[in-house]
N, C-alpha and C positions, 0 to 999 in steps of 0.2 A: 525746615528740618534737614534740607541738605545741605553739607559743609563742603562750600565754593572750593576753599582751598582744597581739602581732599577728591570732590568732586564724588561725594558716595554721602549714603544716609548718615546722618550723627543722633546716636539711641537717645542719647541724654534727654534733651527736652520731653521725647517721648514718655520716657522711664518718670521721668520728675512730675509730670504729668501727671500720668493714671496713678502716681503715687499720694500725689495731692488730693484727687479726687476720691484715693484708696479702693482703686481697682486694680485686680492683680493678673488681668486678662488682657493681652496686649497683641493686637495683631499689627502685622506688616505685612503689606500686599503691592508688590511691584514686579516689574520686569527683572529680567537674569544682570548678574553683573553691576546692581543697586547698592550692594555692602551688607545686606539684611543679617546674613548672619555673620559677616565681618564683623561688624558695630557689635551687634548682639555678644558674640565671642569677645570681644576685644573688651566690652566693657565688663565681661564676669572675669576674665583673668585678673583686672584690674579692681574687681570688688573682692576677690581673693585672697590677692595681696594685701587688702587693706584694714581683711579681717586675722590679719596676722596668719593664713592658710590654713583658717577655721570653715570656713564656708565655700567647698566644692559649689558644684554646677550640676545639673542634669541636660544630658544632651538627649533627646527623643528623637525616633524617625517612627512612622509606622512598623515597619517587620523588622525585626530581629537578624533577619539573615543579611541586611545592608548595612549590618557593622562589621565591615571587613577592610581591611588596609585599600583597597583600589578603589574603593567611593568615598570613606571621609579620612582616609589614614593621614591626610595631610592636614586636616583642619585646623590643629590650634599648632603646628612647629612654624606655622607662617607667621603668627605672630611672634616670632621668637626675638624679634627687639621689644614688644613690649613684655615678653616674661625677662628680657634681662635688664629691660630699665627696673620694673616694681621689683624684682629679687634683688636687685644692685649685684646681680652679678653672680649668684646660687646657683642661679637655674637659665639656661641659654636654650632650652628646646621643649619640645613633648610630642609623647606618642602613645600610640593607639595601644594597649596591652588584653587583649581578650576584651571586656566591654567597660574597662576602665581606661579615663587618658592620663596619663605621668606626665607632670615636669619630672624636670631633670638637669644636670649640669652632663654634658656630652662631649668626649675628648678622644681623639683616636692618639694610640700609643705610635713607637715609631715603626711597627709590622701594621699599622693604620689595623690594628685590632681596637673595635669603639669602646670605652672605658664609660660607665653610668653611674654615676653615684647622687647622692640629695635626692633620690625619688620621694616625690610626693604626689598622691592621688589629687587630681584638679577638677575632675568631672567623671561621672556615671553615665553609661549608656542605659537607655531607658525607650522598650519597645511599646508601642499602643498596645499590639495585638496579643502580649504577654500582660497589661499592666495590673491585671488582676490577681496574678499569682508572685508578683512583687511588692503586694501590700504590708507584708509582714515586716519586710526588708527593710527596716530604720538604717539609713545613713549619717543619721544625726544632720545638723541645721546644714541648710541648703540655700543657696545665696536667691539663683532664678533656677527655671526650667525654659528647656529653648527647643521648641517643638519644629522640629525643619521641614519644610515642603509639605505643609498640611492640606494644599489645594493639591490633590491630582485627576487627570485624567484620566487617569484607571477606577477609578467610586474610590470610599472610604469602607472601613471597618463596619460592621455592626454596632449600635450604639457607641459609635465613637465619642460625641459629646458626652455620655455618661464618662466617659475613660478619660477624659481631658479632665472632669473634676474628681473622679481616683484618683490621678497621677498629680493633681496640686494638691490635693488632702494628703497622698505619701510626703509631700516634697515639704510641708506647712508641721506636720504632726503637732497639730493643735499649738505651736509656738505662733499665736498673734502680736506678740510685740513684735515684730517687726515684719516687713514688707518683701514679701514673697512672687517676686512678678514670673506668670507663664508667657513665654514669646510664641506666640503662634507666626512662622512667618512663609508666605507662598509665593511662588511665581505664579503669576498670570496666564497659568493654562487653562483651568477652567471653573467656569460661574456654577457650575450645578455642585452645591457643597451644603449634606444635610446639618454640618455641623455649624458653619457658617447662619444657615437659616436658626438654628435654636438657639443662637447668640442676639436674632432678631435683624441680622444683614441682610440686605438685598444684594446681591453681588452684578445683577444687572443695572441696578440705577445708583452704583456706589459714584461715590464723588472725588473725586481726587483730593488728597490733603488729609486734616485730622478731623478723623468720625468717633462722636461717642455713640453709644448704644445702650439705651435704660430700661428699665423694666418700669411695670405700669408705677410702680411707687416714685418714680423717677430715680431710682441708685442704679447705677450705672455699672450695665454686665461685663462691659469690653471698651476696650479704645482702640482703636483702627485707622492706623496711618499709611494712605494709599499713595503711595509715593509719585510725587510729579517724575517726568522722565527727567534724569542727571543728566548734566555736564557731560560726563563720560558717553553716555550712552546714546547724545546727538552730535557729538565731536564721530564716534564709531560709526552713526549710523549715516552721517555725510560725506564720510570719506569713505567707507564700504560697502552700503547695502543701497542707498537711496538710487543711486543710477539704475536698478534694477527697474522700479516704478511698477514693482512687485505687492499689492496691498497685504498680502500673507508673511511675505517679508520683512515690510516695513512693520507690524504690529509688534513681531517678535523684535525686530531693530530699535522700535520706539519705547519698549515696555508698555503697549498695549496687551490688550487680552488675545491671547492666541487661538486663532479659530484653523482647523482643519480647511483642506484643501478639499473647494466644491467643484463642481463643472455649473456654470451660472447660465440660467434659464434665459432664451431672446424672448423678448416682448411677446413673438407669436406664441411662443408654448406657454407665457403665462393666463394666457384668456381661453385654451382650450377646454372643453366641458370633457370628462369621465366619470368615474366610480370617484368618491372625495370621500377618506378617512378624516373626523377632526381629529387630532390629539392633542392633548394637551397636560399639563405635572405644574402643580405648586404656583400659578396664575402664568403661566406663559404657553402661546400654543401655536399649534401650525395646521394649515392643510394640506392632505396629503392627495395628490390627484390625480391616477393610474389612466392614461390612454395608449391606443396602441399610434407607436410612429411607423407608419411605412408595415412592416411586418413585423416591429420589435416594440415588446412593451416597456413602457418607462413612466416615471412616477415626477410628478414637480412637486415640491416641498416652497409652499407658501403661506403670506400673511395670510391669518385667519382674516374672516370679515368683521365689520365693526360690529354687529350685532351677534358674533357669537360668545355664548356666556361660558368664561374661561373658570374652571370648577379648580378639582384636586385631585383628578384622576381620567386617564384619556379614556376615551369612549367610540366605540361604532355607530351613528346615530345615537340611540338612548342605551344602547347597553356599551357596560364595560366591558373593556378590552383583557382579555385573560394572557393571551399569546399574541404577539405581532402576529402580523395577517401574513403571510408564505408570500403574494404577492411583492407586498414593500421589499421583503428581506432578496428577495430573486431579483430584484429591479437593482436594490443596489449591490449585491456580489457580482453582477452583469456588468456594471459600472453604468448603468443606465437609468440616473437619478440627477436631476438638477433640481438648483435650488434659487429662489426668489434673488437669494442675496447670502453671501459667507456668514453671515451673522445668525439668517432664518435657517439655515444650514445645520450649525453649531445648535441652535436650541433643537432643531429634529434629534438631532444627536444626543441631548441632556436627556430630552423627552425618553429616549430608546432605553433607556439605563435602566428607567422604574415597569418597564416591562417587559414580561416573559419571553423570552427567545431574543430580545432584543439589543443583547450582548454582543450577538455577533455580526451586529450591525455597526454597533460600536468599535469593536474591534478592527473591524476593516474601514472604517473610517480613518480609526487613529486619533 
């Protein structure tokens, strides 16, 4: 799925795909700098065009307030040879207008005052976190919807999976003849995604390449193309980042998964006996093991043991955990937390999310 000569993702086989198979749920999951929503964009201006400039786009992000000119104001004027090859020549540019995007034919006069004419609306901006009071809001037939950065490291929404199938039922308005695909597309920040799991994804033993994902009847909820690392992106990371022999760097250089910055436990601190929290969220877990060093306490974040039964909610011995324990949270604002391995690190951290106070552990992690 990656086109050598461009050296970046090509949607096409993707699209033609889950279109065959008539799934209208399309993830893409790789590192910064893959083309995801290049490809993505590049192929709706060009299904655009080809519905005679019947069928806009919906452009999603989570919040409403990231539709502003300094985060996507440049997103579709970059393609502006492909809006002047499909117009042949109508339309040379687009821009961002309130939460609509314009083609446009673009000419500055001879006081370079900028002269617009041919506007036409090419895509809708379209927020998660509003998308229920935009149900009413027919835009009439709608080509795809292209949901940007749906993996974040900050959580998601509340019932966001429900709001991903509001916002394809706005985008479909019961017009079944034809093929209506949602992009879901994310960087490689992070695996703990409730939206991802009710899709039926594991984001920790995903596989690089093309994933379908079925429901028990075997029809097929998603296709998920987790993109090998590009061209691009081990040309950049051999003549830039690799000298460092940095593994935090290299992840983000490589289009692995991005894990937070640990301080990594020696051998001796892994075997020291303390107080041991298990916790554990959704089958993955950690121990958490508070002793004091010298006069200072600190916590090591490790594999659980083979024989612990990893449930759906973390626990104190037999009871659940209400609030992180005051201990853990002091150990790490202290900076006085290691961890087994960057990885085992990264899931204490996923783990923190689903529990009370444990935000701002999160937060100072990063």
């Amino acid at each position: 799925m990656i086109d050598e000569e461009m050296k970046f993702i090509d949607i096409a086989p993707i699209r033609d795909y889950a279109e065959k198979i008539n799934c209208p749920f399309i993830a893409i999951i790789g590192g910064k700098g893959t083309g995801k929503t290049y490809g993505c964009i590049d192929r709706a201006i060009i299904d655009f065009y080809k519905s005679n400039e019947k069928y806009p786009f919906f452009y999603v992000r989570r919040y409403d307030k990231t539709f502003t000119k300094s985060i996507c104001g440049n997103l579709l004027n970059i393609h502006s040879q492909t809006i002047i090859n499909c117009s042949k020549g109508r339309h040379n540019t687009a821009e961002l207008s309130g939460k609509v995007y314009e083609v446009m034919h673009k000419t500055a006069d001879d006081k370079g005052i900028d002269k617009r004419v041919n506007k036409k609306i090419i895509a809708y901006c379209r927020s998660m976190n509003n998308v229920e009071t935009e149900t009413g809001d027919d835009k009439g037939e709608i080509s795809c919807g292209i949901y940007d950065e749906f993996l974040s490291r900050d959580g998601e929404l509340k019932d966001e999976f429900l709001k991903l199938n509001i916002l394809h039922s706005n985008m479909l308005r019961n017009r079944v003849n034809k093929f209506v695909p949602l992009y879901l597309l994310g960087n490689t920040v992070s695996r703990d995604s409730k939206t991802a799991e009710q899709f039926g994804i594991k984001l920790r033993d995903l596989k690089r390449g093309l994933n379908v994902y079925r429901n028990k009847s075997g029809i097929p909820r998603i296709v998920l193309y987790y993109t090998p690392e590009t061209v691009a992106n081990s040309e950049a990371a051999s003549m830039y980042y690799d000298r460092f022999e940095n593994d935090h760097i290299n992840m983000i250089s490589h289009g692995d998964w991005v894990l937070g910055t640990y301080k990594i436990a020696p051998q001796n601190m892994l075997y020291k006996t303390g107080y041991t929290w298990k916790l554990y969220n959704n089958g993955f877990a950690v121990n958490v093991t508070l002793y004091i060093n010298g006069l200072t306490p600190v916590i090591v974040v490790k594999r659980p043991s083979k024989n612990f039964n990893i449930g759906v909610s973390p626990i104190i011995g037999k009871r659940n955990i209400l609030t992180m324990p005051k201990q853990i949270t002091q150990c790490v604002l202290n900076g006085a937390m290691y961890a087994e391995t960057s990885e085992i690190g990264e899931d204490f951290r996923d783990i923190c999310k689903h529990i009370n106070g444990g935000q701002q552990i999160v937060n100072y992690i990063g």
